[in-house]
N, C-alpha and C positions, 0 to 999 in steps of 0.2 A: 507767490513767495518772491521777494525780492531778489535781487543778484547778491547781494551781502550776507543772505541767508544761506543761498548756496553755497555759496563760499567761504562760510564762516571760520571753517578748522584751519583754512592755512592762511587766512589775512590775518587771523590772531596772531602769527608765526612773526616775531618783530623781521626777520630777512625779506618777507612780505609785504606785509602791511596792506594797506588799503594803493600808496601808492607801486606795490609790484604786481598788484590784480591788476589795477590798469593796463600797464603794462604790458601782463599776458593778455589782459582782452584786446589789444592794441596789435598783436604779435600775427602773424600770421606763417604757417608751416607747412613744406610739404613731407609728405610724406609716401615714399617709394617702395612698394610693395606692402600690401594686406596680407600676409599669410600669418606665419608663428610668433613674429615678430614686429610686423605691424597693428595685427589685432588689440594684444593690451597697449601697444603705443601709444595708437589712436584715442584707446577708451581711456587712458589716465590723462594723455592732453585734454582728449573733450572735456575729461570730466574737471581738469583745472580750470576751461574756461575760454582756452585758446582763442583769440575771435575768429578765425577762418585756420580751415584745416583742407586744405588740398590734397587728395587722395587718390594716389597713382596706382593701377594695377590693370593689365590687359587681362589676364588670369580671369577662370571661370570658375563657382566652388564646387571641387569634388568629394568624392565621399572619404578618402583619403586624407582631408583637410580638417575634417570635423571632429578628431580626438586633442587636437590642439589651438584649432581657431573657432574661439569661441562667441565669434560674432556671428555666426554662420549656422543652421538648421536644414536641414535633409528636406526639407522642402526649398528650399534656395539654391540646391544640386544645379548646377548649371548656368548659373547666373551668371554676371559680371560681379566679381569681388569691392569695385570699387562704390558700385552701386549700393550693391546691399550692404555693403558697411557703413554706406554713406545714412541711409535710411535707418540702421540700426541707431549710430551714433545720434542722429537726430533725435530719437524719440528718448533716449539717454540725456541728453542737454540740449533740449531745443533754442536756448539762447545764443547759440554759434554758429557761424556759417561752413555748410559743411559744402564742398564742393569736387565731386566725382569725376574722374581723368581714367575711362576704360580706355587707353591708348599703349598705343607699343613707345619706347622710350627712343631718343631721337634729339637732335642740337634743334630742331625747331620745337618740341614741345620743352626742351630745357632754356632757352631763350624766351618760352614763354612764360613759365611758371618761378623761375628762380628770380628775377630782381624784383626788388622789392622785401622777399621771404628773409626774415629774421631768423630760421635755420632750416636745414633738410633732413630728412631721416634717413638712412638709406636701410632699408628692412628687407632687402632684397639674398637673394643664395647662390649666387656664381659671381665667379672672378670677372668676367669683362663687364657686364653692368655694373658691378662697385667700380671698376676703374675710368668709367666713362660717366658716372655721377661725380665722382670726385674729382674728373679732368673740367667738368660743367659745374663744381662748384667754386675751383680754383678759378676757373675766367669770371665767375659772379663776384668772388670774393663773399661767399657765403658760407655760414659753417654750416662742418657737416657731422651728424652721430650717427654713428656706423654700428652696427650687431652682426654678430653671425653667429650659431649654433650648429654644433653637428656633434652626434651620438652623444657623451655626459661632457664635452668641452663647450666654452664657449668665447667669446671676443667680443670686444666691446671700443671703440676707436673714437675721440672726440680730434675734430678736425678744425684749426680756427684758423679758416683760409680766410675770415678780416684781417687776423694779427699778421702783417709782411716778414716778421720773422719764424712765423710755429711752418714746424715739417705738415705733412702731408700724407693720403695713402699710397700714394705713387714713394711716396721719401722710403717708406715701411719696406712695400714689396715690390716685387720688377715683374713688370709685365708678362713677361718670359720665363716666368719662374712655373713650376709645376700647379695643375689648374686642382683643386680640391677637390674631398669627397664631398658628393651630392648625399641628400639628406635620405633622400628616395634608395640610395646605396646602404648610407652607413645607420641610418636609422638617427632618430632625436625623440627627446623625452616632453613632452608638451609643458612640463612646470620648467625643463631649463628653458625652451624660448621665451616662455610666460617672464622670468626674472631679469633678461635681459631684454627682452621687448620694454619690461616697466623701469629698468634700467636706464633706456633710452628714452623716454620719459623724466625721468627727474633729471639728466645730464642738459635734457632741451630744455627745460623750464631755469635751469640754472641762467642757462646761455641769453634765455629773455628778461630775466630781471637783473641779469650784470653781474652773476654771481660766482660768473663760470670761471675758473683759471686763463689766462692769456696762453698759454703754450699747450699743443698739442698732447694727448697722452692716448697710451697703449695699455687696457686693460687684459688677462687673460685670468678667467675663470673656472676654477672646476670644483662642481658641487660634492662630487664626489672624493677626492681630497681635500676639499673644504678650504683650500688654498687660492688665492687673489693675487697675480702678480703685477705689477702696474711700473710703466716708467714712460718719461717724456722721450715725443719722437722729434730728433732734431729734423733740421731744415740738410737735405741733400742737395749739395753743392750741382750737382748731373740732372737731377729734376728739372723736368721738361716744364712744368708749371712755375717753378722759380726761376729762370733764366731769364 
């Protein structure tokens, strides 16, 4: 089957077209943590096309993992998540380059993997790794789509550290501020990471075919009141990244 077959349903899409496939196949992404939220991430980039997906995760899969990441099977108990998602996603869309980062995060693997990448995901579940992917995407100047989920809330953060004027995550929250509930604490429901994992997903795709807003925005979510709040994050004057 051709590449135009696979991709039929959404180059019909005129925001698309034949010349925004290129584009995504042109694009390249990383993406920072495989768990709840990089799972479907991963599988709706793949499955748009992406041409290369870089895919970050030290993490090993436990059996605790496998009611919400559904790239993952009780036979892969112990594995490297980056691998086996890597290997998952391949046989998913073999026409993209998938490329597997089992490594602990660090200014020399973000030095390595970030220029060049037309955006990052950050799919990750504690305060100080989002804040040291979004201090490594400000020095790239690379945008960033951020999730997080915990018990029926969730967030959702589009970061355009190209645009010199859009705020930032550092703009949002302070460092210093009280560290969150862990998921493994408060619990999470595997279809809320599932909508914001695929959430960040279509925000990335936006961002590659130039579809995406110029200014940064703040999504919050709850399925459970069925309510969506969303507004733009200015630029903080005190940010250490805009100074």
């Amino acid at each position: 089957m051709s590449a135009a077959a696979r991709y039929a349903r959404q180059i019909v899409m005129p925001v698309i077209g034949e010349a925004g496939q290129r584009q995504i196949h042109d694009s390249r992404v990383v993406i920072i943590g495989l768990g709840g939220l990089g799972n479907p991430a991963a599988t709706y980039l793949a499955g748009a096309g992406v041409g290369q997906l870089d895919l970050v995760d030290y993490d090993t899969v436990s059996f605790s993992n496998l009611h919400r990441q559904f790239l993952y099977r009780e036979t892969d108990l112990g594995q490297r998540k980056a691998e086996v998602a890597a290997r998952q996603l391949g046989a998913y869309n073999p026409d993209i380059e998938l490329r597997p980062h089992a490594t602990r995060l660090g200014d020399k693997v973000f030095d390595s993997l970030l220029p060049g990448a037309q955006a990052v995901l950050d799919c990750t579940d504690n305060f100080p790794t989002r804040f040291a992917i979004n201090a490594a995407c400000a020095r790239h100047r690379v945008p960033l789509v951020l999730g997080a989920g915990i018990g029926l809330q969730g967030q959702l953060g589009v970061f355009r550290h190209d645009v010199p004027a859009a705020g930032c995550y550092r703009c949002l929250f302070d460092e210093a501020g009280d560290a969150a509930e862990a998921c493994e604490d408060a619990g999470v429901l595997g279809p809320l990471v599932g909508m914001l994992g695929a959430w960040q997903a279509f925000e990335t795709l936006r961002l590659l075919i130039d579809e995406a807003a110029p200014e940064s925005h703040w999504l919050h979510f709850s399925p459970e009141t069925r309510t969506i709040r969303a507004h733009e994050i200015p630029q903080d004057p005190a940010c250490p990244h805009h100074a």
